[in-house]
C-alpha positions as semicolon CSV with decimal commas, in nm:
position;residue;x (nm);y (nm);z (nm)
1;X;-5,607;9,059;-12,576
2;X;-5,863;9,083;-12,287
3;X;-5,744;8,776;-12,023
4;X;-6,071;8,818;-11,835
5;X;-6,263;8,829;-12,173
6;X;-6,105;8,491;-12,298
7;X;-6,024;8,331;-11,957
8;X;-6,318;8,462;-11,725
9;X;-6,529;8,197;-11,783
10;X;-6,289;7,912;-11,749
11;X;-6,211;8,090;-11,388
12;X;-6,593;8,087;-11,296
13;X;-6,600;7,719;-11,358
14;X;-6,277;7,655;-11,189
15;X;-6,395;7,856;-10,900
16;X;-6,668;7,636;-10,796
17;X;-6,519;7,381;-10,615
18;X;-6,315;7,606;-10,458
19;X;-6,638;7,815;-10,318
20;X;-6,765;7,477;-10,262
21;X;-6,453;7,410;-10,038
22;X;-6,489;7,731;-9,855
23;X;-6,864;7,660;-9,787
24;X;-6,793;7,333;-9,630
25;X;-6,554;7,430;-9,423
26;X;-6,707;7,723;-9,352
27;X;-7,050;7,580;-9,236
28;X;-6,890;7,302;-9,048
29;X;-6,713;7,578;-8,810
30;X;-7,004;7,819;-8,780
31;X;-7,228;7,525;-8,693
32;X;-6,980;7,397;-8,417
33;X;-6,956;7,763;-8,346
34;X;-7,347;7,755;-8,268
35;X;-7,326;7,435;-8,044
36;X;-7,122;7,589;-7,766
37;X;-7,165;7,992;-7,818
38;X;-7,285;8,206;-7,701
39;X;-7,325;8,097;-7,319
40;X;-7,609;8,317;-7,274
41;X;-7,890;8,414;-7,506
42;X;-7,802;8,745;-7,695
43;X;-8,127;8,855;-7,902
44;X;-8,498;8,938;-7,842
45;X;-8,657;8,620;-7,708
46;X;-8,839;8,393;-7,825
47;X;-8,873;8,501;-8,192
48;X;-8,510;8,656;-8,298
49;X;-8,134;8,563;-8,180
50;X;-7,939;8,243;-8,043
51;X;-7,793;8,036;-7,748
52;X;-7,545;7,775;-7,776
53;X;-7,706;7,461;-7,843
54;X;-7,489;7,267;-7,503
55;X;-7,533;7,611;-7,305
56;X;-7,935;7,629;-7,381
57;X;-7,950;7,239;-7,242
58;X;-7,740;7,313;-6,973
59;X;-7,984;7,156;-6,683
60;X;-8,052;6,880;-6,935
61;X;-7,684;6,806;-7,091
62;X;-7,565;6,822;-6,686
63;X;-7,833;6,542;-6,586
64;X;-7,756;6,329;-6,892
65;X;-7,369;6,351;-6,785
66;X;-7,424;6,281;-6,447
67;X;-7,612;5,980;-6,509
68;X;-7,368;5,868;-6,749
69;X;-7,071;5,923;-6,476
70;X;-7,281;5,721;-6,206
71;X;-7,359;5,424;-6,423
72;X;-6,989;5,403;-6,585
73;X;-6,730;5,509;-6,386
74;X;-6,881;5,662;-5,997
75;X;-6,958;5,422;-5,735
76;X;-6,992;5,650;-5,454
77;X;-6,972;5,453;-5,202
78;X;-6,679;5,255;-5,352
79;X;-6,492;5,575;-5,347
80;X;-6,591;5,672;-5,053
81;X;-6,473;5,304;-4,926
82;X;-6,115;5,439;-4,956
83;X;-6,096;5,691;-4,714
84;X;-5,975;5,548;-4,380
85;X;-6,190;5,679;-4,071
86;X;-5,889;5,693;-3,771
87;X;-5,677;5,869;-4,090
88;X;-5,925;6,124;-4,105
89;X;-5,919;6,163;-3,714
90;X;-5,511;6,178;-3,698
91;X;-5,549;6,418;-4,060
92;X;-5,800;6,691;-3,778
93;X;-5,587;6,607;-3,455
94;X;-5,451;6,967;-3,458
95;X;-5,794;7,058;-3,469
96;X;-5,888;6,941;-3,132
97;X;-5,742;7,086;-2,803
98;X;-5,903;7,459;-2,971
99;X;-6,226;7,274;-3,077
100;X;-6,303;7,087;-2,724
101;X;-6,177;7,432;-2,525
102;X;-6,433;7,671;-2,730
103;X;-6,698;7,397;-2,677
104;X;-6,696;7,377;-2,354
105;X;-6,592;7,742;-2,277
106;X;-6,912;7,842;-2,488
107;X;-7,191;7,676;-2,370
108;X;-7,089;7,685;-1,996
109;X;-7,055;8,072;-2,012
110;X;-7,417;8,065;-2,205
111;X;-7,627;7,860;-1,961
112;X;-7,413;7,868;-1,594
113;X;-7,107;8,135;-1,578
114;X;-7,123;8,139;-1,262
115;X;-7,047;7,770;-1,221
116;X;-6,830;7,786;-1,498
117;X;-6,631;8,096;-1,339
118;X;-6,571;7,928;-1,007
119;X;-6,468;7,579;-1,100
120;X;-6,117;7,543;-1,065
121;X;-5,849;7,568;-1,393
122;X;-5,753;7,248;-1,312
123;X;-6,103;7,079;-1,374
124;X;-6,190;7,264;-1,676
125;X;-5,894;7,129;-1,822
126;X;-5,981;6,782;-1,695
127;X;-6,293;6,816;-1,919
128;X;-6,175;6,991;-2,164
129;X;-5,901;6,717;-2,230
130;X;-6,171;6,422;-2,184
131;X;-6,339;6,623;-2,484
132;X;-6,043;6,663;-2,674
133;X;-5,921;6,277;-2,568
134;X;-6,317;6,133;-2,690
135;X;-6,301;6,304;-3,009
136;X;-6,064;6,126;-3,267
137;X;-6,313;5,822;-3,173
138;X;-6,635;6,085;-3,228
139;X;-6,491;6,158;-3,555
140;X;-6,429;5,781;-3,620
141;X;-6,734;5,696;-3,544
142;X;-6,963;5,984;-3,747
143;X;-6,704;5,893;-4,067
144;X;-6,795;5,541;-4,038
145;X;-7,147;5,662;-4,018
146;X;-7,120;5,862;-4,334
147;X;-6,946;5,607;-4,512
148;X;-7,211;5,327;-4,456
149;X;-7,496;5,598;-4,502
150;X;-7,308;5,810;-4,801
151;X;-7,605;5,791;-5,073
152;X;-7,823;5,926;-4,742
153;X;-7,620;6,219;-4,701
154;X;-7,419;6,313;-5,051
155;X;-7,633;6,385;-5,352
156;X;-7,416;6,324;-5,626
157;X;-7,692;6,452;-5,903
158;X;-7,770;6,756;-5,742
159;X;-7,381;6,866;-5,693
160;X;-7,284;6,792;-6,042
161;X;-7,604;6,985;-6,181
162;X;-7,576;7,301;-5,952
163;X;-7,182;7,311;-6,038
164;X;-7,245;7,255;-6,445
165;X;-7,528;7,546;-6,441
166;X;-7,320;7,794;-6,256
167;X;-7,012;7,731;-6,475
168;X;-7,201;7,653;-6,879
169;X;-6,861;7,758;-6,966
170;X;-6,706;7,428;-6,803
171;X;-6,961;7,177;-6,934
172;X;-6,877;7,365;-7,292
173;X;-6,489;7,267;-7,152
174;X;-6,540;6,908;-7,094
175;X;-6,700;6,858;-7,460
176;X;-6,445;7,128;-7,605
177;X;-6,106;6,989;-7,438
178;X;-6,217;6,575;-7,485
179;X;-6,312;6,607;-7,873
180;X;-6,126;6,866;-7,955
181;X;-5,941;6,608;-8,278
182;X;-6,295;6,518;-8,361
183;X;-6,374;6,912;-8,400
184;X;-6,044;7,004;-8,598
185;X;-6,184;6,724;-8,850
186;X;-6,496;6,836;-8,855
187;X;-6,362;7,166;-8,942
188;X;-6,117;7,037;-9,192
189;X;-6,342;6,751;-9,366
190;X;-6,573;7,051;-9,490
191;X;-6,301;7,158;-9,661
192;X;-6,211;6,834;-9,855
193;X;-6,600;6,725;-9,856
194;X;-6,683;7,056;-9,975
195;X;-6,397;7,062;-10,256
196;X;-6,543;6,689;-10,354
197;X;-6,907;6,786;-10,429
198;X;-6,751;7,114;-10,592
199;X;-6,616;6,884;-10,841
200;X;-6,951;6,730;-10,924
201;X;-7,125;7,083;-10,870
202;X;-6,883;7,213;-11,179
203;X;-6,949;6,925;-11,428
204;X;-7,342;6,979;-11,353
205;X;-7,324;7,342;-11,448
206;X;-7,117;7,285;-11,725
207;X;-7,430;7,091;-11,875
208;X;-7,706;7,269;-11,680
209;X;-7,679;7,634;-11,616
210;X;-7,973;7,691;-11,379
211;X;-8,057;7,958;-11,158
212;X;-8,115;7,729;-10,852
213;X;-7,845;7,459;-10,892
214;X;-7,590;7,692;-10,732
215;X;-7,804;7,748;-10,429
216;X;-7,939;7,354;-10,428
217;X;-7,569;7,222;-10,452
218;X;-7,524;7,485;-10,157
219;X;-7,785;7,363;-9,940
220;X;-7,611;6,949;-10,069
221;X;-7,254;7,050;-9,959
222;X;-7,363;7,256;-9,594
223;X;-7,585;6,886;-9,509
224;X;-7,336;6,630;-9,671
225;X;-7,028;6,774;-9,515
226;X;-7,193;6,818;-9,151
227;X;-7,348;6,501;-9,215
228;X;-7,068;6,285;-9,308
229;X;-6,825;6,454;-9,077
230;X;-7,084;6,362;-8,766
231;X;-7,072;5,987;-8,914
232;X;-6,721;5,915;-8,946
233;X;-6,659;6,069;-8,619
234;X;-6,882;5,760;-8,423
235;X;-6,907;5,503;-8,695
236;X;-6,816;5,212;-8,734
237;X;-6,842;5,178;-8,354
238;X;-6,637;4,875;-8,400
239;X;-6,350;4,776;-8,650
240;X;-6,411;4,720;-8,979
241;X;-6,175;4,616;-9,238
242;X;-6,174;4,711;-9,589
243;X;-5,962;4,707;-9,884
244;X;-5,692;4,548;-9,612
245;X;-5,729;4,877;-9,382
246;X;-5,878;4,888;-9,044
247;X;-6,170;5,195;-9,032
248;X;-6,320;5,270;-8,720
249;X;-6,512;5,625;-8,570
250;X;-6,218;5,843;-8,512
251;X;-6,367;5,904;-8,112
252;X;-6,331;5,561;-8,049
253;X;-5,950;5,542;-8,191
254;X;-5,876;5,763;-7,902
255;X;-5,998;5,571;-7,637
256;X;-5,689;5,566;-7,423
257;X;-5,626;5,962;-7,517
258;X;-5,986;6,089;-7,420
259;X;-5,971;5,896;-7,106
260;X;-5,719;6,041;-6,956
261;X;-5,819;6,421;-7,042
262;X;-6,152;6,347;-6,942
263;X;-6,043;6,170;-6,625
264;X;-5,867;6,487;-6,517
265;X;-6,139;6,728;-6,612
266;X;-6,363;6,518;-6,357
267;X;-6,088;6,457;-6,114
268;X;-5,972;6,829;-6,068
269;X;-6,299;7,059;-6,210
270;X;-6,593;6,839;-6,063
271;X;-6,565;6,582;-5,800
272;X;-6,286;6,764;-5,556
273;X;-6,354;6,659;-5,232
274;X;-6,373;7,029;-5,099
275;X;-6,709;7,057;-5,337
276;X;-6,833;6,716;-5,227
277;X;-6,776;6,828;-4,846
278;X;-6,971;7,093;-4,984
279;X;-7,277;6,956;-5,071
280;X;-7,270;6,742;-4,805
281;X;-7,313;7,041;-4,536
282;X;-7,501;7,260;-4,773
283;X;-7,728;6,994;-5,032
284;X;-8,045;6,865;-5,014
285;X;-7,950;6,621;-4,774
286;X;-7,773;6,843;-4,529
287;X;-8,045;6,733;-4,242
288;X;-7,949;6,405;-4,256
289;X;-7,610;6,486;-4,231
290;X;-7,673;6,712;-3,929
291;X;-7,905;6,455;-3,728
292;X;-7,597;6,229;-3,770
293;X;-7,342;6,454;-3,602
294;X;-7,579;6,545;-3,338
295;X;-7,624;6,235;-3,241
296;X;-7,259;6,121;-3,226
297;X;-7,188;6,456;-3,083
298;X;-7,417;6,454;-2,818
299;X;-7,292;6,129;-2,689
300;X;-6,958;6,288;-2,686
301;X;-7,063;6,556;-2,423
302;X;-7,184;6,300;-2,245
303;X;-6,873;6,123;-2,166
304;X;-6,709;6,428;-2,189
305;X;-6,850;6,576;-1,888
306;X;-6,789;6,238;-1,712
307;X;-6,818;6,298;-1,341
308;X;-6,902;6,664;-1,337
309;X;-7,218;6,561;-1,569
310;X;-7,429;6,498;-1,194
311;X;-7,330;6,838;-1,062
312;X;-7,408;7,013;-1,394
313;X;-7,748;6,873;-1,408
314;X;-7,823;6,867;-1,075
315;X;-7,722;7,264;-1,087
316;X;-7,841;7,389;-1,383
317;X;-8,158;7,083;-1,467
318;X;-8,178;6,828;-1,713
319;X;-8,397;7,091;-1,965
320;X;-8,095;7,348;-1,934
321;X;-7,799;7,032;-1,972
322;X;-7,992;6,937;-2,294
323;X;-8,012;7,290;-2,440
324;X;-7,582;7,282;-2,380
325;X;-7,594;6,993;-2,587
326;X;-7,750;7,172;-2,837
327;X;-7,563;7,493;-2,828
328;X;-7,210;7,258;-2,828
329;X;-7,415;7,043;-3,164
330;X;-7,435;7,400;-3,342
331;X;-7,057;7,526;-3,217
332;X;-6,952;7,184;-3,381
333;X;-7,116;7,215;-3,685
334;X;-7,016;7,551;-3,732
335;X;-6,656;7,482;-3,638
336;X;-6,675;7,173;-3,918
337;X;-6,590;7,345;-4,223
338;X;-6,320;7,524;-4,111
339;X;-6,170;7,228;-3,948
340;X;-6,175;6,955;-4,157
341;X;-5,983;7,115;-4,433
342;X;-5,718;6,934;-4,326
343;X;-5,831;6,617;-4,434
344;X;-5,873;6,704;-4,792
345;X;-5,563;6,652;-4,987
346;X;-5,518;6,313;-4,780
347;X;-5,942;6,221;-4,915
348;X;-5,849;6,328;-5,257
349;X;-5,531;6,102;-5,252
350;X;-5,695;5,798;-5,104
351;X;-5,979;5,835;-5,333
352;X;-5,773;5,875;-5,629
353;X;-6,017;5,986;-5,848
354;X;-5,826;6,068;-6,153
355;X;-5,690;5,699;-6,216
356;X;-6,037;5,598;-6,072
357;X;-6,235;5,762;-6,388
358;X;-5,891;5,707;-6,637
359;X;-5,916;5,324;-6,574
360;X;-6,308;5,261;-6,609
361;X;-6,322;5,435;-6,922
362;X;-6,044;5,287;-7,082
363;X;-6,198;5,027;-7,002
364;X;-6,525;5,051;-7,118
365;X;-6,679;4,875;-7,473
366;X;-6,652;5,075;-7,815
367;X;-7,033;5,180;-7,782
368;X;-7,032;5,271;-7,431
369;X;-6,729;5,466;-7,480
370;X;-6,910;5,659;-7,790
371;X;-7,187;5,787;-7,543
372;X;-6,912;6,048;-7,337
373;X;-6,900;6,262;-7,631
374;X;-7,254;6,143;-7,917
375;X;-7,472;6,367;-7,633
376;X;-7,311;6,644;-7,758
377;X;-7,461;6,630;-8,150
378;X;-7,722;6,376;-8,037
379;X;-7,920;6,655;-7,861
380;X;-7,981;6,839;-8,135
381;X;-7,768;6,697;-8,429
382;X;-8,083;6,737;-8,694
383;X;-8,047;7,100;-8,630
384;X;-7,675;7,119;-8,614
385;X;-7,683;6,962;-8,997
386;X;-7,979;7,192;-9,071
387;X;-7,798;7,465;-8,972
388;X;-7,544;7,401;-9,188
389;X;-7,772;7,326;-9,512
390;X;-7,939;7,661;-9,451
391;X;-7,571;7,897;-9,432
392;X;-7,465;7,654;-9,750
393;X;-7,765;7,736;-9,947
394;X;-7,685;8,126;-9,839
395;X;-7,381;8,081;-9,957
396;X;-7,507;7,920;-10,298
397;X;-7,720;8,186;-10,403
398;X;-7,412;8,451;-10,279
399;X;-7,208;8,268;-10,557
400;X;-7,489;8,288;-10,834
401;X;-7,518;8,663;-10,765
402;X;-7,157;8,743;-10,751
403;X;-7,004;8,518;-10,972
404;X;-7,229;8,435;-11,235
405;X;-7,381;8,755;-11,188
406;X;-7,763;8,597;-11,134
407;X;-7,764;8,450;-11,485
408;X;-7,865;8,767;-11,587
């Protein structure tokens, strides 16, 4: 006896929710597939090929995140708040004696090296020390500056955008690393989703042996399962009891969990205060930031000079004293990135920016919460579930050509 001849078509029929199964699943991972790969458009643009869905938005998906961070959990100048002025000054002490010597040393030899040559060791080193001496307080004093002035001199939008569009790969991260749970269900509710509609699929075609209810039910199970997947995922935002059980969006369950991974993705990939020095001396607002340390500087070499200042002027003119100013402004500036490195692992401590972000967003309401990860689907979730419709309806009319052999 002929098993395939007597059995075949019992294995057909048994087979369908079992393709079905595979096509969910299936669909649910090459659509999440789509949202984050590739990083870079691979194909002949505009008409044939694809870019990650997060990775094609990246400008957008960075702004939308940044505005979320600044209205939920950064207050810049609360963080900034934290960071103690005269701890910053003791942090660069080191710094100083070399600083204050290669000021001075430089724009004296520039502008008078005559002068400069002839004056005795011991009253270079009486200004050099009143330099040295002044500038904890100059430091004080242009920290205190920045701190009151911070949204002035430290655009926060512009940092997190420019370091997001260099790296796609890290805003892909964030999303990636934070739902990853959400994702393996997504994955794995294709599969049970998928099996489910299989079921109802199988008693259909028992009845109803059409050419296009294969491909139909396809197109059904690739939707439904992206569809439901993406619901149960965010919904209900809050609690809801039923049948004695609690049911809530499985994102929000994980309040507490997310929080803390996303705290140190922020903490340690975003906001380190070496990158917000950064784009302090180097952003859009790094005029602002210079005018302020000239003027505090300035000042500095003022007193600095103390009594010699006179002599100096009256030897080399006020136009020539005010372009050593300058030239000791530009030595300082230059010498600032270098020199405040120091103070970095004591900023990032006082700031604390991991249990910062980790506290406000355990913090935060169910439906506030939901927004750190819906951006992700909400920017294009109709497509995402298209997506999957169209590679389940592929798949549906693969199984009524292979299986069932087109009807034919």
């Amino acid at each position: 006896m002929n098993f395939w001849a007597e059995y075949g078509e019992l294995i057909k029929f048994a087979s369908i929710p079992v393709i079905s199964a595979i096509i969910g699943w299936g669909t649910n991972v090459l659509a999440l597939k789509m949202t984050f790969f590739p990083l870079e458009f691979i194909g002949i643009k505009p008409f044939l090929g694809w870019q990650g869905i997060i990775p094609s938005k990246a400008e957008k998906m960075s702004k939308l995140s940044v505005d979320l961070w600044t209205s939920r959990l950064v207050d810049v100048k609360e963080l900034f708040a934290q960071i103690d002025p005269a701890q910053v000054a003791e942090e660069m002490r080191p710094q100083f004696d070399r600083i204050s010597k290669e000021i001075m040393d430089e724009f004296m030899e520039q502008q008078m090296p005559e002068v400069w040559s002839r004056l005795p060791e011991g009253v270079k080193k009486v200004a050099y020390a009143r330099i040295s001496r002044d500038m904890p307080n100059v430091v004080k004093d242009i920290m205190s500056d920045v701190k009151e002035n911070i949204e002035d001199v430290f655009d926060i939008k512009a940092m997190v955008v420019q370091r997001l569009m260099q790296d796609k790969g890290l805003l892909n991260e964030i999303f990636l690393k934070c739902g990853r749970e959400e994702f393996k269900f997504i994955e794995r509710s294709g599969l049970y989703f998928g099996f489910l509609f299989g079921l109802v699929q199988m008693g259909v075609w028992f009845f109803f042996q059409e050419w296009w209810i294969l491909p139909v039910f396809g197109l059904l199970v690739g939707y439904a399962t992206n569809w439901l997947a993406l619901k149960l995922i965010f919904q209900p935002v809050e609690p809801v009891k039923f049948l004695g059980m609690k049911f809530q969006g499985l994102f929000i369950t994980r309040q507490n969990e997310v929080s803390a991974e996303y705290a140190k993705m922020l903490a340690y990939e975003i906001f380190t205060f070496d990158r917000i020095f950064a784009a302090i001396v180097n952003g859009p607002t790094k005029q602002r930031f210079v005018d302020l340390i000239s003027h505090h500087a300035k000042n500095a070499i003022d007193d600095g000079v103390g009594l010699s200042k006179p002599l100096i002027k009256f030897v080399a003119g006020e136009r020539n004293y005010e372009k050593m100013k300058n030239i000791a402004v530009e030595k300082t500036i230059k010498e600032l990135p270098s020199s405040v490195k120091p103070v970095f692992p004591y900023a990032e401590e006082a700031m604390d920016l991991e249990t910062v972000f980790r506290t406000k967003m355990q913090a935060l309401s169910s439906p506030d919460f939901v927004d750190f990860l819906r951006p992700v689907f909400q920017e294009d979730e109709l497509k995402l579930i298209l997506t999957g419709a169209a590679l389940g309806m592929a798949a549906g009319i693969g199984q009524l050509i292979f299986v069932f052999g087109g009807l034919g």
